[in-house]
N, C-alpha and C positions, 0 to 999 in steps of 0.2 A: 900133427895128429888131429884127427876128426872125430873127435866124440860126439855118441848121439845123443843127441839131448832127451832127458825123460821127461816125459808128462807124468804129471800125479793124480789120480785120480781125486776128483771134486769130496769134500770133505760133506758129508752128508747127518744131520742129527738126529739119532735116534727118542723123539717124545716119549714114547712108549712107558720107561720109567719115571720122567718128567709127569706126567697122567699119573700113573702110579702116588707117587709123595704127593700131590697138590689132593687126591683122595683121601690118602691117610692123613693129611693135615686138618681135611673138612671134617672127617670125622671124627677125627681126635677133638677137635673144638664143640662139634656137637654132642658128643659126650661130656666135657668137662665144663659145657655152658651152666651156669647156675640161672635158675628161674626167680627173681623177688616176688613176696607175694605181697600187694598192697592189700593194707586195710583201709577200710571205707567206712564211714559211718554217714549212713543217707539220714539227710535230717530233710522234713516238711517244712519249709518254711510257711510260717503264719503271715494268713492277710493281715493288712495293718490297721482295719477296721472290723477284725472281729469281735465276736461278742465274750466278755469278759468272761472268764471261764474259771471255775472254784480253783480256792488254793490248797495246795495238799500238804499237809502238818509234815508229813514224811518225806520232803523234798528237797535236796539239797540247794543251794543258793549259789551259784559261781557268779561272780562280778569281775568285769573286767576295766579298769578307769583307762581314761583319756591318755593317760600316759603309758598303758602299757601294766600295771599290775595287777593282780591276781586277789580277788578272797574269797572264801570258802565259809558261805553263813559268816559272814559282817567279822572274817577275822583273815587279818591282811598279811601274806606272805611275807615273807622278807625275800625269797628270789621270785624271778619272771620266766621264771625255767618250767618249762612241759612237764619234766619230769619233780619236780617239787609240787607243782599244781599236782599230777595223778595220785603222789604219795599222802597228800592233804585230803585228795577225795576220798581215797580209801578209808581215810582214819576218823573222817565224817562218817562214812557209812558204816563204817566198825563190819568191815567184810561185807555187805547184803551188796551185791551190785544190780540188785532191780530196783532197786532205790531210784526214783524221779530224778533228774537236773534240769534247775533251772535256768539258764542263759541270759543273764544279762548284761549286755554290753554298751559303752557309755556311747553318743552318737559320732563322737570324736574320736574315737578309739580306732586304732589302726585296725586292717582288714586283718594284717599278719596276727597281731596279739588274739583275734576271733577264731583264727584259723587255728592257731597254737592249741587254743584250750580247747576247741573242740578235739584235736585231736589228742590231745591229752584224758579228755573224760573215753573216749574213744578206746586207747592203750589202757586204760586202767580197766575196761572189761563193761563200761556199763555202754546201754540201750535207749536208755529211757530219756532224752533228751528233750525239752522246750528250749525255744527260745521267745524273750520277752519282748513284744513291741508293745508301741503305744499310740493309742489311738490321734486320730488326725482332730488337733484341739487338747486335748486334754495335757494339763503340767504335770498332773503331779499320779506315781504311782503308774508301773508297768503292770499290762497284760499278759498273762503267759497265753504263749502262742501253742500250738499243735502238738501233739507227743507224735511218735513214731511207734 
């Protein structure tokens, strides 16, 4: 017996809904994308020869030592945490957040522990930021630098 042999026709893939799903997935994703919003606080930094500028009885005092901790007007944290530093400024400022700060940080002091507290005066809601340099020569006693 001679059977004929079939051909099959070539198997061919329809994209069409393939396009379909990879659209609904785009915009599924563009919809359910969440946006962060960073906070900023732009600080001036002070030249380090400028001219010594009055001090303001109303100003809080943030110091930050060589090692890494925190005080708030000459009184030393027990954590190094952001959020202890912000709960400290607050309680300085007994709620006023246009209250001045002033930035002191020791010359040894890590970049990270400057960054921290800034952003911690930053989260706590205030503006008013200095920070202290000190003139080229002089030992003893910082400059506050520029407000914002």
């Amino acid at each position: 017996m001679n059977f004929p042999r079939r051909t099959l026709p070539d198997p061919d893939i329809n994209l069409t809904p393939l396009i379909d799903v990879v659209f609904l997935l785009l915009i599924f994703f563009m919809v359910s994308t969440t946006f962060t919003r960073e906070t900023r606080l732009s600080v001036n930094l002070p030249e380090a020869d400028a001219q010594v500028s009055e001090s303001l009885t109303d100003q809080i005092e943030v110091s930050v030592s060589q090692t890494g901790r925190y005080s708030v007007n000459s009184e030393v944290l027990s954590s190094s945490e952001a959020a202890g530093l912000s709960r400290a400024l607050l309680a300085a400022a007994e709620g006023d957040r246009r209250r001045p700060i002033l930035l002191v940080a020791d010359a040894e002091a890590s970049h990270q522990s400057v960054v921290t507290a800034m952003d911690a005066i930053g989260q706590a809601g205030f503006s008013r930021l200095s920070i202290a340099t000190r003139r080229p020569g002089a030992d003893a006693g910082p400059d506050s630098g520029s407000e914002e």
